[in-house]
N, C-alpha and C positions, 0 to 999 in steps of 0.2 A: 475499830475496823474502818469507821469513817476517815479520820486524819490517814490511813494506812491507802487507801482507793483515792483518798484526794492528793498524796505522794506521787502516787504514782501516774496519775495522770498530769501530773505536772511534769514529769520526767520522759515523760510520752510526748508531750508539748513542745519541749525542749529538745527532744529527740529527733519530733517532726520539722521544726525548725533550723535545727542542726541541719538535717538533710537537702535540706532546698539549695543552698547555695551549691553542694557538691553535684548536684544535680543538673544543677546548670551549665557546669564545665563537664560533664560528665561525653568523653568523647570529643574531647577540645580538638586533639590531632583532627580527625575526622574533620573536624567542622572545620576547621583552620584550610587544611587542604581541598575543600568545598570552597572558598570562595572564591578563585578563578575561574571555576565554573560558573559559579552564582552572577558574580561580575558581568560573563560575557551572556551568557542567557538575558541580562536586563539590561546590560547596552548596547550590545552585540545582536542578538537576533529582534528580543520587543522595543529595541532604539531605533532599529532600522525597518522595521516593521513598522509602527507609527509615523517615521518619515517618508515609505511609501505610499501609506495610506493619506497622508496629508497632502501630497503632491498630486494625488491622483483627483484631486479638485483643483488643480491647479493645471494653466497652459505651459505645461515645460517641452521644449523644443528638444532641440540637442542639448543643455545642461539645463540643471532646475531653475523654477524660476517661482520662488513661494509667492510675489507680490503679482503673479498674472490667474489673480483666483476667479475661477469660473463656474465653481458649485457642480452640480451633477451634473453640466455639460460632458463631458467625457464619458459618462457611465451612459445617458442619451444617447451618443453616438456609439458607443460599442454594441449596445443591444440592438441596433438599426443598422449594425453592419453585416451584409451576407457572411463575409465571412468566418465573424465567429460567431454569426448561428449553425453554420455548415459546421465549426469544430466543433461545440458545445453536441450537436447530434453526433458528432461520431463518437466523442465522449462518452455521452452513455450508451452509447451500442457496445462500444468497446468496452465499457468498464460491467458492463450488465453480465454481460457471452464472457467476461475473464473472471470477474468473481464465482461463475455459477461452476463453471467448466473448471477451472482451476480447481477448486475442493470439491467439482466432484473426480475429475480424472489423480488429484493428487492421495485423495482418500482411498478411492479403488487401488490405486497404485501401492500405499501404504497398507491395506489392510491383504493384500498378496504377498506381499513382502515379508507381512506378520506372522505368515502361515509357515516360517522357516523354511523356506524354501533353500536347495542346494545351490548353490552361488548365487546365497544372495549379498553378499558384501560386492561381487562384481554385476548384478545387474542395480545394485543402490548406485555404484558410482557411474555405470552407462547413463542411468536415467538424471543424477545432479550433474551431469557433466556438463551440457549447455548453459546453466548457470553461471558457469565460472566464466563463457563469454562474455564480451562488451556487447550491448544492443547494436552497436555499429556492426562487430562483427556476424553478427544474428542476424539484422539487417540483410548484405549485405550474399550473405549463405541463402537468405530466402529469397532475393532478387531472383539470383540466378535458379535453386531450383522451381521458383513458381515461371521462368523467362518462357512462352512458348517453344522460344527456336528452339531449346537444348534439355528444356525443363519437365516437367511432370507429363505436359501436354505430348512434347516433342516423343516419349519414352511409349507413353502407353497408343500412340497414332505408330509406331514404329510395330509394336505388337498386331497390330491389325485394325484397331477402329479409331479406322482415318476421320470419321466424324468428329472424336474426344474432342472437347472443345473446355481447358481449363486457363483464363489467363486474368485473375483477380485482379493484378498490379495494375492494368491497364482498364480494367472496365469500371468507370465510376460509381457505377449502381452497389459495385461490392466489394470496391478496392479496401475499405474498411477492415472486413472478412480475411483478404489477402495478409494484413499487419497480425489481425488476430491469432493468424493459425503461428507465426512466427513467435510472438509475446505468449503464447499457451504454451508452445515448442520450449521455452525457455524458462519459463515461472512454474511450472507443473513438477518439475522436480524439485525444488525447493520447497514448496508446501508439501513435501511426500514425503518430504525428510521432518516437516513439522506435525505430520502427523502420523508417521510413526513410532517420535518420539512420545508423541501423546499416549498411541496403543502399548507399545511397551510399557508403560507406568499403569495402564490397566492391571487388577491385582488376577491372578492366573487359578484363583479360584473361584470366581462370576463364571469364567469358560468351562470350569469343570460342575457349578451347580448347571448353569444352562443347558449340557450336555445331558447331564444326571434326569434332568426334568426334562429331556426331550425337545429340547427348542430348537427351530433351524439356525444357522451359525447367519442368514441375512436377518431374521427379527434380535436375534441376540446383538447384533449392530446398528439397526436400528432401534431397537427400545431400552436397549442398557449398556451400551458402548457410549454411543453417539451422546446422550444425555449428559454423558459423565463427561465428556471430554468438552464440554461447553467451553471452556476458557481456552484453551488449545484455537478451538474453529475461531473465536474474537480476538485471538491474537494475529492469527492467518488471514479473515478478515481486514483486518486494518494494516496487514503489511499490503495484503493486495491494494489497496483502496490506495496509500500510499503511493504505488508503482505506478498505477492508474492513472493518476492526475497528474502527475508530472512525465509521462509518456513522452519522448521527444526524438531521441536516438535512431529509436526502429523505425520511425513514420520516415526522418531524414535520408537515412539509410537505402529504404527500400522504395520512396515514393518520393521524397522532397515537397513534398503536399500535394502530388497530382496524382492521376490527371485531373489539369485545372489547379481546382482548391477544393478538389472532393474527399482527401483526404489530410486536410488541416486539422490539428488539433490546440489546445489551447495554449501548452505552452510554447507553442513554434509561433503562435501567432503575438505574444509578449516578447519572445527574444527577438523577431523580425521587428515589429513597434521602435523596442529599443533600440536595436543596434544598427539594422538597414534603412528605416524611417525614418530612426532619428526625434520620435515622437513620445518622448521620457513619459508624459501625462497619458496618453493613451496606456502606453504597456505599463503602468502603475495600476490604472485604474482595471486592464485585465487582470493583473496581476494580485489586485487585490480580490475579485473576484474569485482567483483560485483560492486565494487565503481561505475564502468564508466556506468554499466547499470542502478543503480541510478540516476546518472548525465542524463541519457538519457530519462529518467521519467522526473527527477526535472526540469531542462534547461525549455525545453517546458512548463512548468506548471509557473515557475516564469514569462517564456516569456510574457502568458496571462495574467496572474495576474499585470506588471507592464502596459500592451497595454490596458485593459481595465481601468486602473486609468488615466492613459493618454489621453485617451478617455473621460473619468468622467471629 
C-alpha cells in the first residue's frame, strides 16, 4: 500500500508540474492583444503623468524647462492665489449639491420608473435625452433660459409678479447655483439609467416577501433595496466624482468664469495657465493638484472593489 500511495503522489507531482507551464500561456491571445494597452497605460498616460508632475517643480514658461528647478515654489503660489482658492470653493460646492442631488433625483427618478409605469420607454428617453448633449450645448441652453430679458425671470414677471427676481448667471454670490442647476439638468439622467439597471437586477421576490409582511414600499428601499444595490451607488459615485473635477464646458459656456472670477473652476484655471499665460509650471503644478483629488476619489473606490472580491 505504501510503494502504491508513494506512486502516486509522485504522478500527482509530476502532474502538478506538467501543469504550470501550460498555465502560464494559458490565454496567450488575450495577453498578446493586452499589450498595446499595457504599453500606453505605462508610457502614455503614468510617462506623462510623471513628466508633469516633475515640471511642476520646475519654472517652465511657454516650453519646458527641466533645468529652471524651483521646488514647491509653484505649489506656494497657487495656494496664495485668489483665484484658485475662489475655484477650489466652487468646486466643492459644486461637487457637494451634484453628488447629493444627482442620486438623489436620479434614484427617485429610477425607482418611478421601476413601478412599470405606461410609457415608460418614452419618458426613460425624455429624461437621458440631455445627456447626449455637449456641455457647450447645455451651456449655452441654460444661458438663455436662466437670461433675465427672455428667460425664466422674463416669463414668470410676464405672469404677473413683476417683482420675480431670478438671474443666477450674473449674481456672484450664486452664479455657482446657476452652473449647478444646468450639470444636474444633464447628469441626472444618466445616473437613473444606472440605477435602474441596478433595480431591475433586484430579485422580484424581496418585493413580494416585503409586501407579504406588510412593509411600506419607502422602508423596503430603504432597508433592503438600497443596501443591496451598494456597488451600483460606488460605481455612480465615482462616475460623478469623475464629471465633477474635470467640470470645464458648462462654466465656459454659460459664464466664462464671471462675473469677475466668481465662477472659475479648476480646470479653466490650468487650461488658461497653459495656454493664455503661457505658464507651463503653474498649470502643471494645478494640474497635478487635480491629479491628487482624483487619486482621492479613485484610492477609496479600488479599495472597495478589491475588499469586496476578497470577500466573494
Amino acid at each position: 500500500m505504501s510503494l502504491i500511495s508513494t506512486e502516486t503522489e509522485a504522478m500527482h507531482r509530476q502532474d502538478r508540474g506538467a501543469k504550470k507551464p501550460i498555465r502560464l500561456f494559458r490565454n496567450l491571445n488575450a495577453k498578446v492583444a493586452a499589450l498595446p494597452m499595457i504599453f500606453t497605460a505605462l508610457v502614455i498616460f503614468i510617462g506623462c503623468t510623471l513628466w508633469t508632475i516633475y515640471h511642476s517643480f520646475t519654472k517652465s514658461r511657454l516650453l519646458p524647462a527641466p533645468e529652471k528647478w524651483v521646488g514647491l515654489d509653484q505649489y506656494e503660489r497657487l495656494w496664495s492665489t485668489r483665484r484658485w482658492l475662489v475655484s477650489i470653493e466652487n468646486l466643492v460646492i459644486y461637487g457637494a449639491c451634484t453628488l447629493v442631488l444627482s442620486l438623489v433625483i436620479g434614484f427617485t427618478l429610477a425607482a418611478l420608473l421601476d413601478r412599470k409605469i405606461r410609457g415608460e420607454n418614452i419618458f426613460r428617453t425624455i429624461i437621458l435625452y440631455p445627456f447626449a448633449l455637449s456641455f457647450i450645448v447645455t451651456g449655452l441652453v441654460w444661458q438663455w433660459i436662466l437670461n433675465p430679458e427672455f428667460g425664466i425671470q422674463s416669463i414668470v414677471q410676464s405672469l404677473g409678479w413683476e417683482r420675480f427676481a431670478f438671474d443666477p448667471l450674473n449674481n456672484g454670490q450664486i452664479v455657482i447655483y446657476g452652473i449647478l442647476i444646468a450639470g444636474i439638468w444633464q447628469g441626472s439622467g444618466f445616473i437613473m439609467v444606472i440605477m435602474l439597471a441596478g433595480l431591475r437586477g433586484i430579485d422580484q421576490e424581496i418585493w413580494k416577501a416585503a409586501r407579504v409582511d406588510g412593509i411600506p414600499a419607502w422602508k423596503t428601499y430603504i432597508f433592503i433595496v438600497i443596501p443591496m444595490m451598494k456597488p451600483v451607488f460606488i460605481t455612480a459615485l465615482v462616475m460623478i466624482a469623475s464629471g465633477i473635477i474635470k467640470v470645464y464646458d458648462l462654466v465656459v459656456a454659460q459664464t466664462s468664469g464671471g462675473p469677475g472670477i466668481a465662477s472659475e473652476v479648476p480646470a479653466k484655471y490650468v487650461i488658461e495657465k497653459m495656454f493664455e499665460a503661457q505658464n507651463l509650471g503653474q498649470g502643471f503644478a494645478a494640474s497635478t493638484m487635480m491629479l491628487v483629488s482624483v487619486l482621492v476619489v479613485l484610492i477609496p473606490y479600488i479599495y472597495l472593489q478589491l475588499g469586496g472580491s476578497r470577500r466573494g
